[in-house]
N, C-alpha and C positions, 0 to 999 in steps of 0.2 A: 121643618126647620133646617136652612142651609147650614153646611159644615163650615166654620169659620177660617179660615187658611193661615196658617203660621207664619210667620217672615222667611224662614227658611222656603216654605212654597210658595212662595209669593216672587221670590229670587230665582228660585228655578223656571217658573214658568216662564217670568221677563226675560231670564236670559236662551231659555226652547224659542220664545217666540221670534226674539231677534236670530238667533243663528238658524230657524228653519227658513228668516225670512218674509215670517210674517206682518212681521213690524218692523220698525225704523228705532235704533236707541231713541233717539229724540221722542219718538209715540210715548212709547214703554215710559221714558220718564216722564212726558207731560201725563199722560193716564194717573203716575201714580204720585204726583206732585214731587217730584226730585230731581236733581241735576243730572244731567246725562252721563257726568264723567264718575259718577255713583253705580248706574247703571253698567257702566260700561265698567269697573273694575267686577261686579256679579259676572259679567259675559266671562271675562280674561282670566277668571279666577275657575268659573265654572269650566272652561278650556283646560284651564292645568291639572285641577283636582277636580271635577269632576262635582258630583252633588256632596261630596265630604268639602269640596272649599268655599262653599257656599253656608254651609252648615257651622264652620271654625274660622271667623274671618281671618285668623291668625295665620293660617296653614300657608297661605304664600308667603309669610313673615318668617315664619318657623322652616319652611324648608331651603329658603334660601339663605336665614341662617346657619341650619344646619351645612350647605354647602361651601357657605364660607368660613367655617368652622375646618371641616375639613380640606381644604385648601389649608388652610394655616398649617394645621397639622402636617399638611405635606410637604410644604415651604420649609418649616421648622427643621423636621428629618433632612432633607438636603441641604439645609445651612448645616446641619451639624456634620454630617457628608464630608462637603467641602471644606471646613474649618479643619476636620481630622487630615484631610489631602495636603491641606495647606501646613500643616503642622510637620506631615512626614518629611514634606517636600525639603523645610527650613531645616531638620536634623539631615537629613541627604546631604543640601547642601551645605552645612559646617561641618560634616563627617570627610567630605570631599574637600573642602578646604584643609581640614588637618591631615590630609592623607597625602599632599602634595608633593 
């Protein structure tokens, strides 16, 4: 009795066989009756992460929100930064105005 292959190995293989070159996206998706640009996110996906993004279709969702997540975070901090600079800046100059 053949082992029956899971969707997760069924994604990995399509996307080994395109990146070794053995097939064409187009094959891979006519073989397994689906759009190629289906296809082609298993490849891009399995590129960044590996057989774990293949496995969590989320994971390019989730770690590129988590980057932009962080990014805000850091935007945030240097707005506050500059807010405190700008604030020094305005008592400097009314301190120097009354010192005239």
């Amino acid at each position: 009795m053949a082992k029956k292959q899971t969707s997760v190995e069924i994604k990995i293989e399509a996307a080994l066989q395109i990146l070794d070159g053995k097939k064409s996206v187009i094959e891979v998706a006519d073989d397994l009756g689906l759009h190629r640009d289906t296809v082609n996110r298993w490849v891009n996906s399995y590129k960044e992460n590996g057989e774990d993004g293949l496995r969590n279709p989320n994971s390019h969702r989730l770690s590129q929100s988590k980057n932009n997540s962080q990014k805000v975070r850091e935007l945030e901090k240097k707005l506050k930064e500059i807010e405190l600079e700008n604030e020094i800046l305005k008592k400097f100059q009314t301190f120097l105005k009354e010192n005239e």
